[in-house]
Structure formats: structure tokens, C-alpha cells
C-alpha positions as CSV (number, residue, x, y, z in Angstrom):
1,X,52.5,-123.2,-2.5
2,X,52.7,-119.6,-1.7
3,X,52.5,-119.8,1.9
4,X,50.3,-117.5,4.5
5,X,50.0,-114.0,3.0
6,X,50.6,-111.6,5.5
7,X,47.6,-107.9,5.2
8,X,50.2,-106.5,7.8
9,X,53.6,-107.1,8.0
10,X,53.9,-103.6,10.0
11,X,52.0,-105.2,12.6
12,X,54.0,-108.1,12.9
13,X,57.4,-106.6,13.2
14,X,55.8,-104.2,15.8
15,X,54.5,-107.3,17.8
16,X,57.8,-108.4,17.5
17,X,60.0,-105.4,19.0
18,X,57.1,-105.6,21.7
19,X,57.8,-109.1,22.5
20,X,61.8,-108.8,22.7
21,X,61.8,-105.6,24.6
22,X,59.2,-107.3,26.9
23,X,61.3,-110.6,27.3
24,X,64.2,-107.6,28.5
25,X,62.2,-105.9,30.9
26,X,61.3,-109.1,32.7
27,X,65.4,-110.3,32.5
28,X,65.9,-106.5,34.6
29,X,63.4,-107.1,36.5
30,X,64.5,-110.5,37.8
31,X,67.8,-109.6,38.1
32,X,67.2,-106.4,40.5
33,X,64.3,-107.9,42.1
34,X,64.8,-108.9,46.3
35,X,62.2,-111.5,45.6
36,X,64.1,-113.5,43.0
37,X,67.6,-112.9,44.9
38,X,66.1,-114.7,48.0
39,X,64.5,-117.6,45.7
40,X,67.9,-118.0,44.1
41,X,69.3,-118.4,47.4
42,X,66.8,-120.5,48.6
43,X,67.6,-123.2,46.1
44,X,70.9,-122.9,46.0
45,X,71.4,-123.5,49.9
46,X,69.1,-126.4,49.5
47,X,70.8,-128.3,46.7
48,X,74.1,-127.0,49.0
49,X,72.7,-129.1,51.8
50,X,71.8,-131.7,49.9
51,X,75.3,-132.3,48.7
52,X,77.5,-131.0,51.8
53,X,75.3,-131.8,54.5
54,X,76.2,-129.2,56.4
55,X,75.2,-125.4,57.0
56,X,74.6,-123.5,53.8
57,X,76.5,-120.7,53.1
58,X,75.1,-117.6,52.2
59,X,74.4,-116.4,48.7
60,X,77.1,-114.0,47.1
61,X,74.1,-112.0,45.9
62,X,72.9,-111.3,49.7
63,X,75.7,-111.0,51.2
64,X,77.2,-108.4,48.1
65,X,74.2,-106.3,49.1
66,X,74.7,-106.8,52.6
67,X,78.1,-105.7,53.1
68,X,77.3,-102.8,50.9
69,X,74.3,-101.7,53.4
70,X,76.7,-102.1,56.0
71,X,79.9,-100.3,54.6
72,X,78.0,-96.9,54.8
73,X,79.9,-94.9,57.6
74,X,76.7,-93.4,59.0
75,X,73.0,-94.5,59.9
76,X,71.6,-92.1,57.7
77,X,73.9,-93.5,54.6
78,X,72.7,-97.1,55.3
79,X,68.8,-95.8,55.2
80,X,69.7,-94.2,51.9
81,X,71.8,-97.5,50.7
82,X,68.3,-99.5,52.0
83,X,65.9,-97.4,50.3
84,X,67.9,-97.7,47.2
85,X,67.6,-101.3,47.2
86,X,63.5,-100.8,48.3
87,X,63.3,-98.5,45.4
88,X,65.1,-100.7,42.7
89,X,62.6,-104.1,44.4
90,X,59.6,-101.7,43.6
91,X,60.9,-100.7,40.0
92,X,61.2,-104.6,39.5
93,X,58.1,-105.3,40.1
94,X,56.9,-102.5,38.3
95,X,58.7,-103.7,35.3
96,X,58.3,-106.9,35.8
97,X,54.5,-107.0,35.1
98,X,55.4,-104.3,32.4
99,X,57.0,-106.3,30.5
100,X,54.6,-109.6,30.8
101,X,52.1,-107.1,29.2
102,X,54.3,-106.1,26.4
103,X,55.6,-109.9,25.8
104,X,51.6,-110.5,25.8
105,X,50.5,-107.8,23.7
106,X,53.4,-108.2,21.0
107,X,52.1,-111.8,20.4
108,X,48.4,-110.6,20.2
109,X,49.6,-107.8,17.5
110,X,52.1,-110.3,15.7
111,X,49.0,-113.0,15.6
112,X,47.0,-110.3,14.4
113,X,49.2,-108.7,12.0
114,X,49.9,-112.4,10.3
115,X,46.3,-113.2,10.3
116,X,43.9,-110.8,10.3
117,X,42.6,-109.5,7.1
């Protein structure tokens, strides 16, 4: 048995960094992504309910980025605080499709680079 012989082995460990810098980008995006922060809470004030029965509290997450909005002294420094946290959403997003491509891609050229003569 000599197992698969690989034409490209370049390929492969190429498809490879794709794939584990694309499984990153998505992890980022996730983690500074509105979106995701609201579905986290979500879920976690229904199982809350579920087991208290009582009013859900709200999410450390939120309420982090809440209190940060509103410890700005002036109405111009919570715009800035808010558009920071619109820009970061819209880099999420961004990234987050990024790196589905990459992670998508990487497995196409590792495939490709095992297989293809």
C-alpha cells in the first residue's frame, strides 16, 4: 500500500493556511458582531426564563457596551462611541463572509492539490 500520491503538496498546505485563517476571521467576526451578541442574548434569557421563571436579566455583553456608550461625558463622544461599534458590526460582516470564502476556497485548493493530477 502506498497510499494517495499527492502532484501538489504546495497546494494542499496553501488550502490549508486558507482554511485555518478563514475558520479565524469568522471566530472575529462573531465575536465583534451586534448580530451574534443579541442572539447570544436571546438564548441565554430564554433558557434564564426557563429555569428562574422570572424576568431575564440582561446579557453582560449588552450591557458592557451599553454602559460604555453611556459613560462618554458628551453627546458628541457617545456618537463617536456608537459609530465605533456600527463600524466594528460592518467589519464583521465584512469578515465574516471573508472568511466563509477562504474556509471554502482552502478546501477546493486542498481537494485539488490532493487530487488533481
Amino acid at each position: 500500500m502506498t497510499g494517495i500520491p499527492m502532484t501538489h503538496p504546495g497546494w494542499v498546505a496553501i488550502g490549508l493556511a486558507m482554511v485555518l485563517i478563514g475558520i479565524w476571521l469568522i471566530r472575529w467576526a462573531n465575536r465583534n458582531s451586534m448580530t451574534g451578541a443579541i442572539a447570544d442574548a436571546t438564548a441565554e434569557a430564554a433558557i434564564g426564563a426557563l429555569k428562574k421563571r422570572g424576568r431575564p436579566d440582561m446579557p453582560a455583553d449588552i450591557r458592557a457596551r451599553l454602559d460604555d456608550v453611556a459613560g462618554a461625558p458628551t453627546a458628541t463622544g457617545k456618537a463617536r462611541k456608537v459609530a465605533r461599534y456600527a463600524f466594528r458590526h460592518a467589519m464583521s460582516q465584512v469578515f465574516g463572509i471573508a472568511g466563509f470564502i477562504m474556509v471554502m476556497a482552502g478546501l477546493l485548493l486542498a481537494v485539488f492539490g490532493a487530487f488533481y493530477a
